[in-house]
C-alpha positions in Angstrom: -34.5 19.8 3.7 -37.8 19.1 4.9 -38.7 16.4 2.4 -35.5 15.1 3.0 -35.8 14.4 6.1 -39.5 12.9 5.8 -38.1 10.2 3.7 -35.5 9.4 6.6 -37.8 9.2 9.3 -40.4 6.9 6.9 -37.4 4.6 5.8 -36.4 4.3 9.6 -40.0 3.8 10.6 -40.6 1.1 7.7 -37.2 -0.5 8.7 -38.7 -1.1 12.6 -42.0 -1.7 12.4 -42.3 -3.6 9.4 -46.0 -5.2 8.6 -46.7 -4.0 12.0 -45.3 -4.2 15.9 -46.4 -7.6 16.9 -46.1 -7.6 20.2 -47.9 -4.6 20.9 -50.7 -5.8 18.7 -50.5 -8.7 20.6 -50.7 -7.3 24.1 -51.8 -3.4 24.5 -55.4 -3.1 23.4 -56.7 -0.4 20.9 -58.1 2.1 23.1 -55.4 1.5 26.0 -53.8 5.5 26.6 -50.6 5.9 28.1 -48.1 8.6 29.0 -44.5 8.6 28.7 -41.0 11.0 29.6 -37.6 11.2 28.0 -35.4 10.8 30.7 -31.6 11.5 30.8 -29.5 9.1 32.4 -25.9 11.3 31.3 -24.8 15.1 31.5 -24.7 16.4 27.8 -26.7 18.4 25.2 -29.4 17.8 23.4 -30.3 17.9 20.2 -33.1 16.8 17.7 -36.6 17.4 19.7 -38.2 18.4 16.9 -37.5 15.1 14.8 -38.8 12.9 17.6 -41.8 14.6 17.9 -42.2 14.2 13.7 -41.0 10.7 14.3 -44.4 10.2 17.0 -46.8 12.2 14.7 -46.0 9.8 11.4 -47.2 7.2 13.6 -50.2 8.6 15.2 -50.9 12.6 14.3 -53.1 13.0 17.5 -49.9 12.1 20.1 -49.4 15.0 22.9 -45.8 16.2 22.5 -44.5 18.6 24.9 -41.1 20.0 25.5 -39.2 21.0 28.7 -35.9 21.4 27.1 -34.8 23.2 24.1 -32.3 21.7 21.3 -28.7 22.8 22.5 -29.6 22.8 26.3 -27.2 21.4 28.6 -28.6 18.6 30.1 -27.7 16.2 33.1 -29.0 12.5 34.5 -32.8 12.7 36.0 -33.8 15.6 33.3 -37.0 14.9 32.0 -36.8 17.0 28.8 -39.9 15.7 27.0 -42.9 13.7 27.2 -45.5 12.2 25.1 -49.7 11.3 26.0 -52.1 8.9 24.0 -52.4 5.8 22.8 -50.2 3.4 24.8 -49.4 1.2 21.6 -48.5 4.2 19.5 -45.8 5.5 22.1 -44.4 1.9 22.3 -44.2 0.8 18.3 -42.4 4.5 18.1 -40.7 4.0 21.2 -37.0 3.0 19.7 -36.6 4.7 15.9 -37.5 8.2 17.8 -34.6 6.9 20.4 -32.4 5.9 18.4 -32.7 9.8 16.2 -32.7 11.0 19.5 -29.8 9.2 21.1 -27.3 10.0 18.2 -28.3 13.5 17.8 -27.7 14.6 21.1 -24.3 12.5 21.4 -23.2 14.7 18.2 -24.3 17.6 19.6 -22.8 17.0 23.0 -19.1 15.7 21.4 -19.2 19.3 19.6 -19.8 21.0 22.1 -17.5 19.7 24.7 -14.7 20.2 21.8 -15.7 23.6 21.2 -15.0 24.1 24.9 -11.7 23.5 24.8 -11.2 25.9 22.6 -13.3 28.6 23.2 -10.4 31.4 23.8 -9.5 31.3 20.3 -11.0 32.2 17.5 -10.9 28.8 15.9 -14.4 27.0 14.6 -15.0 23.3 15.1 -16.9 22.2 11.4 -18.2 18.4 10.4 -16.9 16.1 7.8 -18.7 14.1 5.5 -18.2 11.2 7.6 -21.6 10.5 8.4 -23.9 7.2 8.9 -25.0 6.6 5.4 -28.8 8.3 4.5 -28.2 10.3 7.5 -26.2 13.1 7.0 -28.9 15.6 7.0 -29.8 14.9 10.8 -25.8 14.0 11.6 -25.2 17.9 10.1 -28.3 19.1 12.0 -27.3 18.3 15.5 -23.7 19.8 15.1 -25.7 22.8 14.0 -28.3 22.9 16.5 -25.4 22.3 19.4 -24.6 26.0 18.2 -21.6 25.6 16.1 -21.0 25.0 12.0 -21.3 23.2 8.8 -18.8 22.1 6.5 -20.3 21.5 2.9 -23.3 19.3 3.0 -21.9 16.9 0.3 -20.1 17.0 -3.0 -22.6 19.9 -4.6 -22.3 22.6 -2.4 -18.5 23.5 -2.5 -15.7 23.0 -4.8 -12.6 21.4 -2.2 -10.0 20.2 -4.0 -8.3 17.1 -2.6 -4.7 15.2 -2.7 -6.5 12.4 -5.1 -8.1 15.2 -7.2 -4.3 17.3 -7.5 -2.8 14.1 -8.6 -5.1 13.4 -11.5 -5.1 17.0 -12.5 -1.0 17.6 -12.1 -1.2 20.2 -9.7 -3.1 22.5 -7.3 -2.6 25.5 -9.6 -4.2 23.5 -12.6 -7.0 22.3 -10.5 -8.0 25.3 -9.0 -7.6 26.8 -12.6 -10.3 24.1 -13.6 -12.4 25.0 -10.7 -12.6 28.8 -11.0 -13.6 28.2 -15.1 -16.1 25.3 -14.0 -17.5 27.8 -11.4 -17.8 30.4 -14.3 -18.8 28.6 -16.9 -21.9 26.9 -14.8 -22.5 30.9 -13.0 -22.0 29.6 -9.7 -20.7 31.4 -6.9 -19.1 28.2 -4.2 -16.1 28.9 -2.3 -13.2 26.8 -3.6 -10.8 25.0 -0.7 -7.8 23.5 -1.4 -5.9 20.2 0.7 -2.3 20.5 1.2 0.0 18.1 2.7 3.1 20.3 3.0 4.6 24.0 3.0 5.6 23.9 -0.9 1.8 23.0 -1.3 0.3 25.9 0.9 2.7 28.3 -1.1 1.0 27.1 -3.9 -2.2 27.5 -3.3 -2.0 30.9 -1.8 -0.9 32.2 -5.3 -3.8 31.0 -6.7 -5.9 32.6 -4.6 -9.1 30.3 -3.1 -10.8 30.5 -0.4 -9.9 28.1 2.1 -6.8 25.8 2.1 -7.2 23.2 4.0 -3.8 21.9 6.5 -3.6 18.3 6.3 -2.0 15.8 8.5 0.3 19.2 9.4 2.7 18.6 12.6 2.0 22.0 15.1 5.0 23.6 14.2 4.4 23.6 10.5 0.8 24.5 10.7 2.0 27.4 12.6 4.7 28.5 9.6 1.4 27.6 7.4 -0.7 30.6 9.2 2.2 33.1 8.9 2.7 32.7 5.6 -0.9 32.9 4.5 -1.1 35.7 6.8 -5.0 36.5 6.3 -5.2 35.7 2.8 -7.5 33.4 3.1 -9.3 31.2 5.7 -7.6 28.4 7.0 -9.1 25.0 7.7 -6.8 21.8 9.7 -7.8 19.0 9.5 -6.4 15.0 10.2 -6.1 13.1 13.5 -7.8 15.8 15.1 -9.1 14.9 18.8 -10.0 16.1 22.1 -6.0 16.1 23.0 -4.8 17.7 20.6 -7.5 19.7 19.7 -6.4 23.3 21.9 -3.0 22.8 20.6 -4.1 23.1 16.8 -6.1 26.2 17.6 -4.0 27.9 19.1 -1.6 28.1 16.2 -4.2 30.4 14.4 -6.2 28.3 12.4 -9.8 29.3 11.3 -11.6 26.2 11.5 -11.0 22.7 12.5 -12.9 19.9 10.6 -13.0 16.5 13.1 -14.8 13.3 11.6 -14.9 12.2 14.9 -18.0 14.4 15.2 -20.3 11.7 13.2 -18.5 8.5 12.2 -18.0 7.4 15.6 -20.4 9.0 18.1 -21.1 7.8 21.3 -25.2 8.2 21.8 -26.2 9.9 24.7 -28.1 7.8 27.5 -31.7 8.7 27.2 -34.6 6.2 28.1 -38.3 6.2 27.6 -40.5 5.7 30.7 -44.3 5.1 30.2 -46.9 4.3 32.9 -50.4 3.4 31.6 -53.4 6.0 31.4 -56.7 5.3 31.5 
């Protein structure tokens, strides 16, 4: 994970500064010091202080970083929740990539949280999707988890989940799960194995083949609630389609044990956080 996320900050670095930050060159001599603050300019919660400071140290390894906040703290306009101290032309060439980490973290984090709010008095779990920014989905995962709440699967490795596309080719959920469980056996592994209905008939399918998760698709409330009775326990339940802050209490209360909502990461609204710097001496 750690290497992993090396290589993204690099690539994002490399993708900014390029042959170098002209206008910096251009303008802030070498031995020019400066200090600057994070400043929050919106109520939300923040995530990813540990990737901006790793952002500021590929840069220039003798920056100052110090933190006010911690990841997953509620935060509200005129926070300062961290600062950086040293050389002026450092803090400005790093000034947007560790931004623009910082920005969408935090808006992930505070759009799970707020949802999570809503449905905090039952025992339902808000989980990602895959439906993350391309190259990011390790820091996209990361600030849903460091908001305090869960993962789904990190990506097509880590978890068997049979979908509608997947039950079509195979010619039916018991086949597929069938070819799962001997895949699983065959290769020692030891991944849960969720299943993607689309109707009743489906979810009475699935529970005789016994998995671990069967996932409610696209399921109106009335039929997700029939859904939960007749599962009754048997396995965990995930919902998942159209899911949003309106409807969101609603699908939880119908007993569900997670909800998986896209929304989290493939349209995020960034928090508002801006980078003041005065000059040092």
């Amino acid at each position: 994970m750690k290497d992993r996320i090396d290589e993204i900050i690099k690539a994002a670095l490399l993708e900014d500064i390029g042959k170098g930050d002209i206008t910096t060159l251009a303008i802030i001599p070498e031995n020019t010091f400066g200090e600057a603050d994070f400043l929050i300019k919106d109520r939300g919660i923040i995530a990813g202080l540990d990737i901006v400071e790793k952002v500021f140290r590929f840069v220039d390894p003798k920056i100052e970083f110090v933190k006010y906040f911690k990841d997953g703290s509620q935060v509200k306009p005129g926070d300062i929740v961290c600062s950086v101290k040293g050389k002026a032309a450092s803090i400005l060439t790093v000034e947007r990539t560790a931004l623009n980490f910082f920005q969408r973290m935090s808006g992930i984090a505070s759009m799970t949280k707020i949802i999570q709010q809503k449905i905090e008095h039952t025992n339902a779990k808000i989980v990602d999707t895959r439906k993350t920014a391309p190259g990011l989905r390790i820091l996209d995962k990361l600030a849903v988890k460091l908001s305090g709440y869960i993962n789904h699967r990190m990506g097509l490795y880590d978890m068997f989940l049979i979908k509608d596309n997947h039950i079509a080719v195979a010619g039916s959920i018991s086949k597929a799960v069938s070819l799962c469980k001997n895949y699983r056996t065959k290769n020692n592994l030891t991944y849960k194995i969720e299943v993607e209905t689309k109707n009743i008939e489906e979810v009475k399918e699935a529970v005789d083949c016994i998995v671990d998760i069967i996932m409610l698709d696209n399921f109106q409330i009335s039929k997700m609630k029939e859904s939960v009775q007749l599962i009754n326990g048997r396995c965990k339940i995930e919902a998942s389609g159209n899911v949003s802050i309106d409807n969101v209490t609603d699908i939880a209360e119908t007993g569900v044990d997670y909800i998986s909502i896209g929304a989290l990461t493939h349209s995020v609204k960034a928090l508002d956080i801006s980078l003041n710097i005065k000059a040092g001496s």
